[in-house]
C-alpha positions as CSV (number, residue, x, y, z in Angstrom):
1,X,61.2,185.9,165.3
2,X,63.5,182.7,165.8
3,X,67.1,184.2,165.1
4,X,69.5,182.4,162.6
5,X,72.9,181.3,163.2
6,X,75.1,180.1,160.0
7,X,76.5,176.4,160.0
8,X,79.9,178.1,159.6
9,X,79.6,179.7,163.0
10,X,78.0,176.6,165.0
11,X,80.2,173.7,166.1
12,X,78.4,170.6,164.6
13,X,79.1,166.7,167.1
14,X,79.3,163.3,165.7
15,X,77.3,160.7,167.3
16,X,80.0,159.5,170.0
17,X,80.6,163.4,171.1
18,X,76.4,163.4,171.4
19,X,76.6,160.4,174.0
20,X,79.8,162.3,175.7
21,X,77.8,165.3,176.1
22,X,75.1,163.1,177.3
23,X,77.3,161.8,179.9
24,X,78.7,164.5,180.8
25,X,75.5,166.2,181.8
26,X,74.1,163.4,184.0
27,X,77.5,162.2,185.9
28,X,79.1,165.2,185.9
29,X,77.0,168.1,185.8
30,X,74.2,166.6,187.0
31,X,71.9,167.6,184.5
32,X,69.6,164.8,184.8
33,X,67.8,163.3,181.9
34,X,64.5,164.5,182.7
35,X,65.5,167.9,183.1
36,X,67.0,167.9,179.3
37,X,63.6,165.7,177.8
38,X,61.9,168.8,179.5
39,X,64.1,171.6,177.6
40,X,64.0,169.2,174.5
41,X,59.9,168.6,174.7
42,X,59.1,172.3,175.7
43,X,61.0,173.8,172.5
44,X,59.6,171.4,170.3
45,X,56.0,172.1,171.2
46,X,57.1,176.2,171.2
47,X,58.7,175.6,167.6
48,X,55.1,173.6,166.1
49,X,52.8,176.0,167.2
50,X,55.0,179.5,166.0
51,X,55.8,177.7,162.8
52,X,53.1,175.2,161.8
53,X,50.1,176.2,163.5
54,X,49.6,179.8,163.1
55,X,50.7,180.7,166.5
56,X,47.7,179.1,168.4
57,X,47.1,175.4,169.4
58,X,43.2,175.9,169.2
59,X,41.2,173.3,167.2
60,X,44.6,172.0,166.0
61,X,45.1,168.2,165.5
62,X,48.6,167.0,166.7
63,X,49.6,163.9,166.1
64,X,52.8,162.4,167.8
65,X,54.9,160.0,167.0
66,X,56.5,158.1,169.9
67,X,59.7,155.3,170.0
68,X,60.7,153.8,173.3
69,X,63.8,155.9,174.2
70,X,64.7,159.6,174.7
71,X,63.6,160.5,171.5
72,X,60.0,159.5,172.2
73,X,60.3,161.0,175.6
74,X,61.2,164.6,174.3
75,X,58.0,164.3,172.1
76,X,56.1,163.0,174.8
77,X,57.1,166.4,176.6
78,X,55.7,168.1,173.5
79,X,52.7,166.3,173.2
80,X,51.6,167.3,177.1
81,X,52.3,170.7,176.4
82,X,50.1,171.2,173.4
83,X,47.6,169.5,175.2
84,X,47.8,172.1,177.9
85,X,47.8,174.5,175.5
86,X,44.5,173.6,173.7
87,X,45.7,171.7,171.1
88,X,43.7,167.7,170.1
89,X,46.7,165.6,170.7
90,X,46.8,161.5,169.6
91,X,49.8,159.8,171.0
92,X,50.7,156.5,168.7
93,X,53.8,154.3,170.2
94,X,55.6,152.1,167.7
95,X,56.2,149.8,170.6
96,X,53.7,148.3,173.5
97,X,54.1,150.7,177.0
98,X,56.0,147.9,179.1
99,X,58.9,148.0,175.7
100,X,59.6,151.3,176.7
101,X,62.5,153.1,179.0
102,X,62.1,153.9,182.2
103,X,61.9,157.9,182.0
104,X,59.8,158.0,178.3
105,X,57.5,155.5,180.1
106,X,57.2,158.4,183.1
107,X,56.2,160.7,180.4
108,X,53.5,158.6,179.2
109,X,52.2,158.0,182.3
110,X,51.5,161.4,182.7
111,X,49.5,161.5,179.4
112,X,47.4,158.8,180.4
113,X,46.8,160.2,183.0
114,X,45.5,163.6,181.7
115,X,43.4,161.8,179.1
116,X,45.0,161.9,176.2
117,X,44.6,159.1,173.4
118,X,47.4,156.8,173.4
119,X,47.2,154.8,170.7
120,X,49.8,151.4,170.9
121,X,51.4,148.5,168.8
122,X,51.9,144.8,169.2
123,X,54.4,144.6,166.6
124,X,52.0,143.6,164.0
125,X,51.8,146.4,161.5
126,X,48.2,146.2,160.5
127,X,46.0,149.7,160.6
128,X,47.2,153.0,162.0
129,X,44.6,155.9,162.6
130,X,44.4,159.4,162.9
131,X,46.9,160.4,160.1
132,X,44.2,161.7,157.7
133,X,42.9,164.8,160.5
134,X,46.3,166.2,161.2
135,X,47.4,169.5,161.0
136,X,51.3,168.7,162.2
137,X,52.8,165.4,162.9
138,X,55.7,165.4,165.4
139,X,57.8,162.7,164.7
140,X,59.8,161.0,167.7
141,X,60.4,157.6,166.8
142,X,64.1,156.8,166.5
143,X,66.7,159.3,167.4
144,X,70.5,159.4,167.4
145,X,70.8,156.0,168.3
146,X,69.9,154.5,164.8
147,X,71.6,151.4,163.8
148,X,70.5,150.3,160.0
149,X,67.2,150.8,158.5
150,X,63.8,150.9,160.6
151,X,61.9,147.7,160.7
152,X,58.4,146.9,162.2
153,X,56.3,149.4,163.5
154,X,58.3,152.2,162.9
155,X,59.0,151.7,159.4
156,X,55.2,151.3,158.7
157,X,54.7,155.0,160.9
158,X,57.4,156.6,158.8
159,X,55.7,155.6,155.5
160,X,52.1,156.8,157.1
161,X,53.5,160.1,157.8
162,X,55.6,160.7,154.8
163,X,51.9,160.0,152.5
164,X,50.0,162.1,154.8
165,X,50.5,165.2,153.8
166,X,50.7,167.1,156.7
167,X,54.1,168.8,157.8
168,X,56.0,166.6,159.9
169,X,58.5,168.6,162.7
170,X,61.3,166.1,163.9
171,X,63.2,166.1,167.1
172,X,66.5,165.5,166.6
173,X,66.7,164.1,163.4
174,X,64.3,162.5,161.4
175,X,64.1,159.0,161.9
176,X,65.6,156.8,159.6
177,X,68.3,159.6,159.0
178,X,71.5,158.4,161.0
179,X,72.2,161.6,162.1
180,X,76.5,160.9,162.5
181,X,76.8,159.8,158.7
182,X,74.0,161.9,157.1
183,X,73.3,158.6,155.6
184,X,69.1,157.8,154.5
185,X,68.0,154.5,155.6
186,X,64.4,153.6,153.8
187,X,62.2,154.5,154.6
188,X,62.9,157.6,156.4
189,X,61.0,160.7,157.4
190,X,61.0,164.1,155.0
191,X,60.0,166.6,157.6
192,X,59.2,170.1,156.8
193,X,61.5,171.0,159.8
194,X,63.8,169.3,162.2
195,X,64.7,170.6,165.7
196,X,68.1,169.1,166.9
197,X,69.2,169.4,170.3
198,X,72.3,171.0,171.9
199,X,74.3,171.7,169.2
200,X,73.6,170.3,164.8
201,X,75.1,166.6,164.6
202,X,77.6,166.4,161.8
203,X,74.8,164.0,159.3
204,X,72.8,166.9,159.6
205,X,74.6,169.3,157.6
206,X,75.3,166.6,154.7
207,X,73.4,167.5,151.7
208,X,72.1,163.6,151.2
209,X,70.0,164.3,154.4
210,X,68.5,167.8,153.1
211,X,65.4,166.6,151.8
212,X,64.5,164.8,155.1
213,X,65.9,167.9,157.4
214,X,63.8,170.1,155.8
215,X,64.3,173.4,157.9
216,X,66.9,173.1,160.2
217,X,66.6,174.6,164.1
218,X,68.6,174.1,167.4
219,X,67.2,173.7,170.8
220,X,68.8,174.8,174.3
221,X,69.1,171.8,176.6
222,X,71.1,173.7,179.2
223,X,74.2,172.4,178.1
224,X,76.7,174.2,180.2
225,X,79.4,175.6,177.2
226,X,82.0,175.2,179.5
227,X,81.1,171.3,178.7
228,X,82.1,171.5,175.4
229,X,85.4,172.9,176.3
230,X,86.3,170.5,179.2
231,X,85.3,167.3,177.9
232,X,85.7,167.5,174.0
233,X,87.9,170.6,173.7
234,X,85.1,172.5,171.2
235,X,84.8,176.3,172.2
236,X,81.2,177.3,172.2
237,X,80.0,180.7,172.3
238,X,76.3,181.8,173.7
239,X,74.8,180.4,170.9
240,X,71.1,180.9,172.6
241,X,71.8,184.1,173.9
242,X,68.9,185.7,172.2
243,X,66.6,182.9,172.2
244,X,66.0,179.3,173.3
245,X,65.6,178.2,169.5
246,X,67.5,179.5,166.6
247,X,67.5,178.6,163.0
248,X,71.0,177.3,161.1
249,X,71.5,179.0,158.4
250,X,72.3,175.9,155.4
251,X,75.5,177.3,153.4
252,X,75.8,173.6,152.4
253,X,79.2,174.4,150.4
254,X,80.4,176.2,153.5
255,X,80.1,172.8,155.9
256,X,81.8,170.4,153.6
């Protein structure tokens, strides 16, 4: 059982401590990037088969939703594990392969390369398959780096997903939520659960966003605590110290 921490008892970062922590990890600790899309990827597939598929992967249909930056990377991870775990996995990108970063890209290429159907968009948002057999949809389209309303692929993704029906599991935050503000862009994913990363992001805990959030979870990346301490003076306690994912408790009147 995935243990719950209150939002009272959890330090929450605004968008410029995320990319501080960020930072901090690469050049300092040297907690590369890949290491953390692994941490990120591997807890996300964990969290959609214990809580939206029973438990077991087996003739499950995943489909995974895919941007061009970390986000899309840490759902990439995901997808490759449910795969390897017996799950049908469809990979659809909301941008061609060669639009994509370098280490997201590296993640695909490993998909392709096991066989799984990748599924990829010019930019003209005509037809997209493969939402009406899925049991779970993991959305990782636009992370923390939101800036305005999704256009263009994306947008038309988010509005696929959201008429689906099936439960949608976010990584981060669900795109089209900024997750600094807790402002809701249109359109904007209502996921059943979201799984941030590190530690919740201030938007997250705003009521506006609650209806998007659905339940909300945290996911170790192997930030060192002592990180929070020396670089944005926050004291963090062993928040994972009984698991890898835990649940935050909403007490919405408790983090205004």
């Amino acid at each position: 059982m995935i243990p719950v921490v209150s939002a009272r008892d959890i330090p929450s970062l605004t968008t410029a401590e995320m990319i501080e922590v960020d930072r901090a990890m690469m050049q300092e600790y040297r907690i590369d990037l890949p290491r953390m899309m692994e941490n990120a990827g591997r807890s996300l597939a964990s969290l959609t088969r214990s809580n939206f598929l029973g438990g077991s992967v087996k003739e499950r249909v995943v489909l995974v939703l895919a941007g061009r930056g970390g986000n899309g990377g840490g759902a990439l991870v995901a997808a490759r594990h449910l795969c390897n775990w017996g799950a049908e996995v469809t990979v659809m990108l909301a941008q061609a392969r060669d639009a994509m970063t370098p280490v997201p890209e590296h993640q695909l290429g490993i998909l392709v390369e096991m066989g799984v159907r990748i599924a990829t968009q010019d930019g003209q948002c005509t037809e997209f398959g493969g939402f009406d057999r899925a049991d779970v949809i993991i959305d990782g389209l636009i992370g923390y780096s939101l800036k305005g309303a999704p256009v263009g692929p994306a947008a038309a993704l988010i509005e696929r997903a959201n008429k689906s029906g099936a439960p949608i599991v976010s990584l981060d935050t669900p795109s089209g939520v900024d997750a600094g503000s807790g402002d809701v862009f249109e359109p904007a994913i209502e996921a059943a659960a979201t799984m941030t990363l590190a530690l919740p992001k201030t938007g997250l805990l705003d009521p506006r966003a609650a209806k998007n959030i659905g339940e909300l979870y945290c996911a170790d990346i192997s930030v060192p605590p002592g990180l929070y301490a020396r670089f944005l003076s926050k004291q963090v306690s062993s928040v994972f110290s009984e698991s890898e994912i835990v649940r935050i408790g909403m007490d919405l009147d408790a983090c205004l």
